[in-house]
PAVEXZA-443073 format. One record per atom (N, C-alpha, C): residue number from 1; residue in three letters; atom name; y negated, x negated, z. Coordinates in nm, 3 decimals. Atoms other than C-alpha are relative to their C-alpha. Layout:
<r pos="NUM" code="ala" site="CA" yy="Y" xx="X" zz="Z"/>
...
END
This chain:
<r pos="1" code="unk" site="N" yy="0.001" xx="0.138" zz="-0.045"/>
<r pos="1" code="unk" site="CA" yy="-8.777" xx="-2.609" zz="10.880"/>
<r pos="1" code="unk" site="C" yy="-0.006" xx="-0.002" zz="0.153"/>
<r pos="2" code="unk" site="N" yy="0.018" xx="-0.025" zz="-0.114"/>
<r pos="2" code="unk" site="CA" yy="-8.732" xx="-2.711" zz="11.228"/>
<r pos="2" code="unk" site="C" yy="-0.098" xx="-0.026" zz="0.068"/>
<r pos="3" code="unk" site="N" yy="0.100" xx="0.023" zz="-0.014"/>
<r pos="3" code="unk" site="CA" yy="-9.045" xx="-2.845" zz="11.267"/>
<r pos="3" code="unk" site="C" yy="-0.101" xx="0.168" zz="0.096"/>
<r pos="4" code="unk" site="N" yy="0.080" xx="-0.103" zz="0.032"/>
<r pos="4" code="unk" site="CA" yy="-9.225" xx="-2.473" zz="11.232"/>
<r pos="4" code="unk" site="C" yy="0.108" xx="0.090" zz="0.115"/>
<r pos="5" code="unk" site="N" yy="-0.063" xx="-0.087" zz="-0.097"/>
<r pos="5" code="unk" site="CA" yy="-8.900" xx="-2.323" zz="11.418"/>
<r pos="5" code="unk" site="C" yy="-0.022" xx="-0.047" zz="0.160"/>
<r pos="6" code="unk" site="N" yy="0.004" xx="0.048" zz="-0.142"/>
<r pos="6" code="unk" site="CA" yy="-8.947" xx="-2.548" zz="11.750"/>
<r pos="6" code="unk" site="C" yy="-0.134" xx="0.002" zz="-0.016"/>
<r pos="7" code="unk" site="N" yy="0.155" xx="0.025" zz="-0.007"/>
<r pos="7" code="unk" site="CA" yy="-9.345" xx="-2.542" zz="11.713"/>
<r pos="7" code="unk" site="C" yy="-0.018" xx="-0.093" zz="0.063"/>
<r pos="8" code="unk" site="N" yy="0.041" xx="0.129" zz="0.001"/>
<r pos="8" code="unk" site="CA" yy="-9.348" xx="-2.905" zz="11.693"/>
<r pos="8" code="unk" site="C" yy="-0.186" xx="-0.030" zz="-0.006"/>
<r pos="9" code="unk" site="N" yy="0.182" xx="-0.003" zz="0.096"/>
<r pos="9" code="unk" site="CA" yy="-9.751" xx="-2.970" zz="11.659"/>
<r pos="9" code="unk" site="C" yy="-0.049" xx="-0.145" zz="0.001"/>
<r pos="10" code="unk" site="N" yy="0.049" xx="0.124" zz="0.001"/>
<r pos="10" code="unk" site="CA" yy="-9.768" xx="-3.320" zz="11.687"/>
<r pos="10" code="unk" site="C" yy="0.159" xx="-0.149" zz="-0.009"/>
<r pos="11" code="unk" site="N" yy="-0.158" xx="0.055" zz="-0.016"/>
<r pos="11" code="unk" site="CA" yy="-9.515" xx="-3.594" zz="11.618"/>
<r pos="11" code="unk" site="C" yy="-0.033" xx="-0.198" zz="-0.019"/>
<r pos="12" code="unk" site="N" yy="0.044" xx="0.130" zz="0.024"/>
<r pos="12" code="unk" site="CA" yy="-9.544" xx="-4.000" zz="11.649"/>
<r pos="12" code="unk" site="C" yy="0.106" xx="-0.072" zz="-0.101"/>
<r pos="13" code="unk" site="N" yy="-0.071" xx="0.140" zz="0.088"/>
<r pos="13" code="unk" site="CA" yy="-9.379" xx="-4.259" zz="11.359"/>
<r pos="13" code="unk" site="C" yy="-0.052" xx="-0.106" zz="0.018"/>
<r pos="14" code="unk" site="N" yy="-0.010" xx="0.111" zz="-0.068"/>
<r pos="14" code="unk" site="CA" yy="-9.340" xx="-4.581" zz="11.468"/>
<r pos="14" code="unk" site="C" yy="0.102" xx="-0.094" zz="-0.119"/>
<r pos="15" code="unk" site="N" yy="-0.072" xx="0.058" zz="0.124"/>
<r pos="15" code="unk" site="CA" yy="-9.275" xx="-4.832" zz="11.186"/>
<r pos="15" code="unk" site="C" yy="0.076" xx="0.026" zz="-0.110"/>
<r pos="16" code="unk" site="N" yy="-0.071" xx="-0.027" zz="0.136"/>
<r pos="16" code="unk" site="CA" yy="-9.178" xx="-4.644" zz="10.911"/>
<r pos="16" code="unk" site="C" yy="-0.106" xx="-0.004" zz="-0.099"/>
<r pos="17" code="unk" site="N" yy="0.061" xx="0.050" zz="0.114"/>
<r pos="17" code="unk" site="CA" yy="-9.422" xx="-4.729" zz="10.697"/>
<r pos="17" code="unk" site="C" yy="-0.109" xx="-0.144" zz="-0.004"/>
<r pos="18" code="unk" site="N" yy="0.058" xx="0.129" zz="-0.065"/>
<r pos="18" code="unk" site="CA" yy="-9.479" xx="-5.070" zz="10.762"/>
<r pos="18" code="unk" site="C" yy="0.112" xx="-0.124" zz="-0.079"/>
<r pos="19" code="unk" site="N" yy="-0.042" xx="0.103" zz="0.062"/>
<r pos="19" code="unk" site="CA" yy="-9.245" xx="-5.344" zz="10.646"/>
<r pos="19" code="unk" site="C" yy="0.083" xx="0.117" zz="-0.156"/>
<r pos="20" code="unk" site="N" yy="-0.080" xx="-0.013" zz="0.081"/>
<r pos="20" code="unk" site="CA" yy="-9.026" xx="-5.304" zz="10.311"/>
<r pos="20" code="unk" site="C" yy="0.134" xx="0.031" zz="0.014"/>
<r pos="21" code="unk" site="N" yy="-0.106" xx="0.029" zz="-0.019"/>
<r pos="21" code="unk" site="CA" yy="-8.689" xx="-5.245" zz="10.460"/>
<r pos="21" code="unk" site="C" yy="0.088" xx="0.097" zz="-0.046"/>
<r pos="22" code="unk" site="N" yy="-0.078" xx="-0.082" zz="0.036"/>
<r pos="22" code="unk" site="CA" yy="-8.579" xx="-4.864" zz="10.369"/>
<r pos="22" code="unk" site="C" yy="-0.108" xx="0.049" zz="-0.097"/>
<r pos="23" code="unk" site="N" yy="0.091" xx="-0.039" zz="0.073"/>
<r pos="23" code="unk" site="CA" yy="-8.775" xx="-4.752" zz="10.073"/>
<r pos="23" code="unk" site="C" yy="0.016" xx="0.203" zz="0.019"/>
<r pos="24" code="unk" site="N" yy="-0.058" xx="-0.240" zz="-0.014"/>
<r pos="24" code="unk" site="CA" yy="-8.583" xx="-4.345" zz="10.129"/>
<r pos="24" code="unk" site="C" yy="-0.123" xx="0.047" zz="0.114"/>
<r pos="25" code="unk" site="N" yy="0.009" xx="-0.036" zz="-0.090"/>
<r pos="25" code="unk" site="CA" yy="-8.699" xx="-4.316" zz="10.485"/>
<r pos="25" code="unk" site="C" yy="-0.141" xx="0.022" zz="-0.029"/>
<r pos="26" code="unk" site="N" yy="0.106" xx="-0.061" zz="-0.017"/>
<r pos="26" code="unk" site="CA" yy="-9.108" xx="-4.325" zz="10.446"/>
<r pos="26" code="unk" site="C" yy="-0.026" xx="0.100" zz="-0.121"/>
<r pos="27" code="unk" site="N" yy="0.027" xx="-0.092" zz="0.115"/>
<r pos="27" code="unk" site="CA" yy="-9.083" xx="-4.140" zz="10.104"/>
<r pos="27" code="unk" site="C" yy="0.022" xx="0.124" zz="0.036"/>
<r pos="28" code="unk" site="N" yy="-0.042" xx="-0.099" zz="-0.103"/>
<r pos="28" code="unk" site="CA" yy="-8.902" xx="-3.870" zz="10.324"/>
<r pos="28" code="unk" site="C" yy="-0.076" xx="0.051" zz="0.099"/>
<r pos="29" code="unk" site="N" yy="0.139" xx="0.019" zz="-0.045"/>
<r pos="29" code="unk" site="CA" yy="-9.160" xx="-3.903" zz="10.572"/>
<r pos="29" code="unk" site="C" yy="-0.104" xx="0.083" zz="-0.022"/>
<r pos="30" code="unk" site="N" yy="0.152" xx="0.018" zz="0.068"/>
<r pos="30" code="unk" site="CA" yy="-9.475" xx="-3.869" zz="10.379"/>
<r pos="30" code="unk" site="C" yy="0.058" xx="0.156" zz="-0.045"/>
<r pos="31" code="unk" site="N" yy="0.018" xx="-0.141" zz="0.055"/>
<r pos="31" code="unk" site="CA" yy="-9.292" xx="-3.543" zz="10.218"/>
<r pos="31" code="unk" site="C" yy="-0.013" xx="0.123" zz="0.143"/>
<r pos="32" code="unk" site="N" yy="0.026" xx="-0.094" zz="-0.103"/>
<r pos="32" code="unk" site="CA" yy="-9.250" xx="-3.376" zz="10.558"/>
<r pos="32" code="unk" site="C" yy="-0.124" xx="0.007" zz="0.033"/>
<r pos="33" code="unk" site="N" yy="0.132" xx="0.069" zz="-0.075"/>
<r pos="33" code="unk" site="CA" yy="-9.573" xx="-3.505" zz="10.690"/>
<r pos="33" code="unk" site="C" yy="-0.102" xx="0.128" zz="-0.092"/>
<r pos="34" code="unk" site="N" yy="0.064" xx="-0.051" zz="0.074"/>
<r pos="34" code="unk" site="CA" yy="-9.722" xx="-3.362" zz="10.367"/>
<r pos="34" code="unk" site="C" yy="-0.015" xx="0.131" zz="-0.055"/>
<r pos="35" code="unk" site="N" yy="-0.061" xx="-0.124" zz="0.023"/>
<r pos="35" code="unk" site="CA" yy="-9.512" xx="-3.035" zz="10.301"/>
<r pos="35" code="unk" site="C" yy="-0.058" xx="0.075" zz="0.140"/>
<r pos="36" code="unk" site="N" yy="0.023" xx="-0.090" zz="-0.143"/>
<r pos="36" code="unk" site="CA" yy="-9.578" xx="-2.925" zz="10.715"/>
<r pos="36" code="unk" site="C" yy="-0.143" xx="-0.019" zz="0.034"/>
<r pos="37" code="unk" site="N" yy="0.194" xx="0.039" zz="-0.075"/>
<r pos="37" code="unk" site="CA" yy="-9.977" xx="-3.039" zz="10.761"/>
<r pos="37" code="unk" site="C" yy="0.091" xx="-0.028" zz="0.116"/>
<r pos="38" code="unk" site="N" yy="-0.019" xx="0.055" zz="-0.124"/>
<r pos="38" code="unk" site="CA" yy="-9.800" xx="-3.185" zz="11.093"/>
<r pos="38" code="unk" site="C" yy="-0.099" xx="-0.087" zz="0.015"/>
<r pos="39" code="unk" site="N" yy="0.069" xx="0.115" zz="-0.063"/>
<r pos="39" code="unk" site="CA" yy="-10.023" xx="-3.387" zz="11.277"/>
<r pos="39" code="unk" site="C" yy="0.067" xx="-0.110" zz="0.061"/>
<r pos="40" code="unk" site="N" yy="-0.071" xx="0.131" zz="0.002"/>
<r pos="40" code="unk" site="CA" yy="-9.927" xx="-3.758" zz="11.259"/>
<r pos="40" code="unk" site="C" yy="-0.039" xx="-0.126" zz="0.060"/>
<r pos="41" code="unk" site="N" yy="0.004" xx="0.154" zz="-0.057"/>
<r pos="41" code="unk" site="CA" yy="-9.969" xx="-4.062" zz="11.420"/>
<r pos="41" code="unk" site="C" yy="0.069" xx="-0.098" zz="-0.029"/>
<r pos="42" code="unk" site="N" yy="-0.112" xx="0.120" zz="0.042"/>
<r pos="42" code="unk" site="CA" yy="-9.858" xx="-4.391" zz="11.278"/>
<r pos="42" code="unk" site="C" yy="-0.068" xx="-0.097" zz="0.091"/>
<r pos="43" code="unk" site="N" yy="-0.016" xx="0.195" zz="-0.065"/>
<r pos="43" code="unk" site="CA" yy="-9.754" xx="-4.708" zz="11.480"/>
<r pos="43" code="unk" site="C" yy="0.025" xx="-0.044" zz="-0.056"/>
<r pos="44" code="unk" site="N" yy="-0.037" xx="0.087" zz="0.119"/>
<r pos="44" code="unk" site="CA" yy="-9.758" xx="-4.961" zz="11.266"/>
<r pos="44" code="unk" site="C" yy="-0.017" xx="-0.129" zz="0.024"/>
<r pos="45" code="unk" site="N" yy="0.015" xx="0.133" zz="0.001"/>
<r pos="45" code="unk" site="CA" yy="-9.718" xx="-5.300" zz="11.250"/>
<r pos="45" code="unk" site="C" yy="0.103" xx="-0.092" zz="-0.097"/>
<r pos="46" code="unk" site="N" yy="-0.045" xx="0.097" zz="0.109"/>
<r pos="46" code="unk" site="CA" yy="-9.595" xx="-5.615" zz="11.073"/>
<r pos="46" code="unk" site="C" yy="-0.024" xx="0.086" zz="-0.124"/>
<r pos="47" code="unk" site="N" yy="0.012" xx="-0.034" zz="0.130"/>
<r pos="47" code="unk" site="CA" yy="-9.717" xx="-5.440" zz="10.747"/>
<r pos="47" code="unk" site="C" yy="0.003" xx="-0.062" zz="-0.118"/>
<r pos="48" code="unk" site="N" yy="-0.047" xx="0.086" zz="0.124"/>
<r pos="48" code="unk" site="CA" yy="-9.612" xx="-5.574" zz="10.407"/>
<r pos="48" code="unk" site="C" yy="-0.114" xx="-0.086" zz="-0.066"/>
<r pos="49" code="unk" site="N" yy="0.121" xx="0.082" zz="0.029"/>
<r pos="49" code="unk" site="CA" yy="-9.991" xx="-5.706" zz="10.346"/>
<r pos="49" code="unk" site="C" yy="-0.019" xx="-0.130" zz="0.101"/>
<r pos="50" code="unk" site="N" yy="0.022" xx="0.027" zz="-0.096"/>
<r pos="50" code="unk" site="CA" yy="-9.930" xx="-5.869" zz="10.624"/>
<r pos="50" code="unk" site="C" yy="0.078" xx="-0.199" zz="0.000"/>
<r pos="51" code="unk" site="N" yy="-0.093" xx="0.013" zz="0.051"/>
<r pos="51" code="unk" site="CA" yy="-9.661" xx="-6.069" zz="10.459"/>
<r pos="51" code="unk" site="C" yy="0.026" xx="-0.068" zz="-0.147"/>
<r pos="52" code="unk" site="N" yy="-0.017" xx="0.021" zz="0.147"/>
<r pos="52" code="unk" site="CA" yy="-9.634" xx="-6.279" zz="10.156"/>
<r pos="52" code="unk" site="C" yy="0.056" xx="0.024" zz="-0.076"/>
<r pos="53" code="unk" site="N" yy="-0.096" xx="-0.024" zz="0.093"/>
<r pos="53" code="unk" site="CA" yy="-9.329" xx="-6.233" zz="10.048"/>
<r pos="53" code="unk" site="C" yy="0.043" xx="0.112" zz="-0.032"/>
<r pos="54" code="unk" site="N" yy="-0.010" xx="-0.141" zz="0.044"/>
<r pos="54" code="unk" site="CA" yy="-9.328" xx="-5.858" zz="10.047"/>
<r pos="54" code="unk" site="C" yy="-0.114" xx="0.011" zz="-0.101"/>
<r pos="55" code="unk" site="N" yy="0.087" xx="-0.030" zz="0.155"/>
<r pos="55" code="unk" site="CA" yy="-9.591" xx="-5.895" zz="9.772"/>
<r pos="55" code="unk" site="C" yy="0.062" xx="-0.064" zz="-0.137"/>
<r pos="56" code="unk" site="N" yy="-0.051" xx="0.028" zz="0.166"/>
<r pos="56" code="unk" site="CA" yy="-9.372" xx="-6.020" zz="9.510"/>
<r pos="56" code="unk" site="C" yy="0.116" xx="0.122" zz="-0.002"/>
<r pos="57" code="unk" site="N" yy="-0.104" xx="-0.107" zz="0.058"/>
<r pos="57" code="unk" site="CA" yy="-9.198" xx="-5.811" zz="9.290"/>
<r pos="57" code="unk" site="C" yy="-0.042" xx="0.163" zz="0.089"/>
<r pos="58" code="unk" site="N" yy="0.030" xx="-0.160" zz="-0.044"/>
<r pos="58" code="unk" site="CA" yy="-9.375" xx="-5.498" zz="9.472"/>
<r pos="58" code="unk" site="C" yy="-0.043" xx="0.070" zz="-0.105"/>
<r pos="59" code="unk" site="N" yy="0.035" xx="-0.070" zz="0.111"/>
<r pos="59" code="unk" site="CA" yy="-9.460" xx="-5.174" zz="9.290"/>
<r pos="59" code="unk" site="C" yy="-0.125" xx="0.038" zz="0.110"/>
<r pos="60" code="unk" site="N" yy="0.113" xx="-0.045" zz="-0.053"/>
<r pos="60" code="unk" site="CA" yy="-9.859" xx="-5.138" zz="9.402"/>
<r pos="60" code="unk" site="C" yy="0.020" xx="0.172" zz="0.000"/>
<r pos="61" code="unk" site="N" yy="-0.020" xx="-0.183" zz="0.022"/>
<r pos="61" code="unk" site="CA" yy="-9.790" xx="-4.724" zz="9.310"/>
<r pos="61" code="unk" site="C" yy="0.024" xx="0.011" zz="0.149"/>
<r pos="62" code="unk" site="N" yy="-0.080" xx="-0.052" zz="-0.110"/>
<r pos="62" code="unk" site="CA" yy="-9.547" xx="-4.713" zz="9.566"/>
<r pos="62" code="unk" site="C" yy="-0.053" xx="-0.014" zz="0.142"/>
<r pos="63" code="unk" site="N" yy="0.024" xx="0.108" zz="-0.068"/>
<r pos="63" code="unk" site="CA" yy="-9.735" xx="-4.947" zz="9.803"/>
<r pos="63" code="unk" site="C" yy="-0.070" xx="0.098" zz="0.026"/>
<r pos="64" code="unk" site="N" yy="0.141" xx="-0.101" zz="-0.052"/>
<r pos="64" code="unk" site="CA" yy="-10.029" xx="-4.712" zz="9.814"/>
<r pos="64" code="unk" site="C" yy="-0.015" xx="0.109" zz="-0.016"/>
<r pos="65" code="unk" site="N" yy="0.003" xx="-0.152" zz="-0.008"/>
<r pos="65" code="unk" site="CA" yy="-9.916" xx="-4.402" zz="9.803"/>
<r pos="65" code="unk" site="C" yy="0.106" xx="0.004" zz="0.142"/>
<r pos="66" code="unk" site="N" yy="-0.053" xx="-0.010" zz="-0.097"/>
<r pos="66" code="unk" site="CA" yy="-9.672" xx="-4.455" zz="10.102"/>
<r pos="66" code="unk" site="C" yy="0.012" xx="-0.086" zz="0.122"/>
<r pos="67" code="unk" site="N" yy="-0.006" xx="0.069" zz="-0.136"/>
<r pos="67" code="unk" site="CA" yy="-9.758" xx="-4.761" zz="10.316"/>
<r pos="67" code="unk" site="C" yy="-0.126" xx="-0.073" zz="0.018"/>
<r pos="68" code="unk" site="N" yy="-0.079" xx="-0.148" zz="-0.064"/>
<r pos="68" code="unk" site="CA" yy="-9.886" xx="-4.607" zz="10.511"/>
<r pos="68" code="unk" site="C" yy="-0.103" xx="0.083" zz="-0.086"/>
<r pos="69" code="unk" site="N" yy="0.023" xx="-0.129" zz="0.029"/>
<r pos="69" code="unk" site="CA" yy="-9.964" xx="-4.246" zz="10.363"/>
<r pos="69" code="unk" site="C" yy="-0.146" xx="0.033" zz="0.016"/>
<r pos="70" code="unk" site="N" yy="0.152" xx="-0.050" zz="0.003"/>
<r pos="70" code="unk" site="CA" yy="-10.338" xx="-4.108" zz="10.300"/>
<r pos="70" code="unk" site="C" yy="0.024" xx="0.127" zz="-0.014"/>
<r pos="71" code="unk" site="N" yy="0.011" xx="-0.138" zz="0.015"/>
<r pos="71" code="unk" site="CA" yy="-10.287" xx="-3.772" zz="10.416"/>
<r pos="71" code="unk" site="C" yy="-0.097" xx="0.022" zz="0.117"/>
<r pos="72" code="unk" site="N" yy="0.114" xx="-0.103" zz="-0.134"/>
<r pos="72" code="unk" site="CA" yy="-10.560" xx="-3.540" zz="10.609"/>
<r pos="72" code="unk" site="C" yy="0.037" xx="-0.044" zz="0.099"/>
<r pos="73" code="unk" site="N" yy="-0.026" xx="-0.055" zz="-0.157"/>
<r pos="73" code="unk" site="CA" yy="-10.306" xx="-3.492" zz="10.896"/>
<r pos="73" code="unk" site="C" yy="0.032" xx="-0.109" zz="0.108"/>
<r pos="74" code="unk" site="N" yy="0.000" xx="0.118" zz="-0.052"/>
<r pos="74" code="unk" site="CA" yy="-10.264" xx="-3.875" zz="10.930"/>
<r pos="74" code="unk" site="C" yy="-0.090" xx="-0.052" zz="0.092"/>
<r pos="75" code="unk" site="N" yy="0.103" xx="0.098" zz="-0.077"/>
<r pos="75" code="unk" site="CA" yy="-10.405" xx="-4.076" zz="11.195"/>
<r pos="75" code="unk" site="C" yy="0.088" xx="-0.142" zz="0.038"/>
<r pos="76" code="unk" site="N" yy="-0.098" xx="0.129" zz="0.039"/>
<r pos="76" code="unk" site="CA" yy="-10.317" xx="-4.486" zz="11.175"/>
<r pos="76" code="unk" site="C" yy="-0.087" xx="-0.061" zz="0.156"/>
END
């Protein structure tokens, strides 16, 4: 991974796990994040709680396993 080949050790995301708009991109995310222990930083804002109408028809699963992500290497 290039992560491990460039000895990345820290990396910032900035609204990807925050509104509803690409469901691929933080699922993608959360696996790197989770697969590399990278140390993470999320910018976040407008979040879907944030938001009425991103609470209909949501899947809570999805909701709280990826926005945003409860991993160790996270910091929000």
């Amino acid at each position: 991974m290039l992560i491990a080949y460039y000895e990345i050790e820290l990396i910032v995301v900035r609204n990807v796990f925050a509104l509803l708009m690409n469901i691929a991109l933080p699922i993608a995310a959360y696996q790197v994040v989770k697969e590399t222990g990278i140390c993470t930083i999320l910018h976040e804002h407008d979040c879907y709680w944030e938001r009425k109408k991103y609470l209909i028809n949501c899947d809570p699963e999805l909701l709280g396993k990826y926005y945003p992500p409860k991993l160790f290497s996270v910091q929000h």
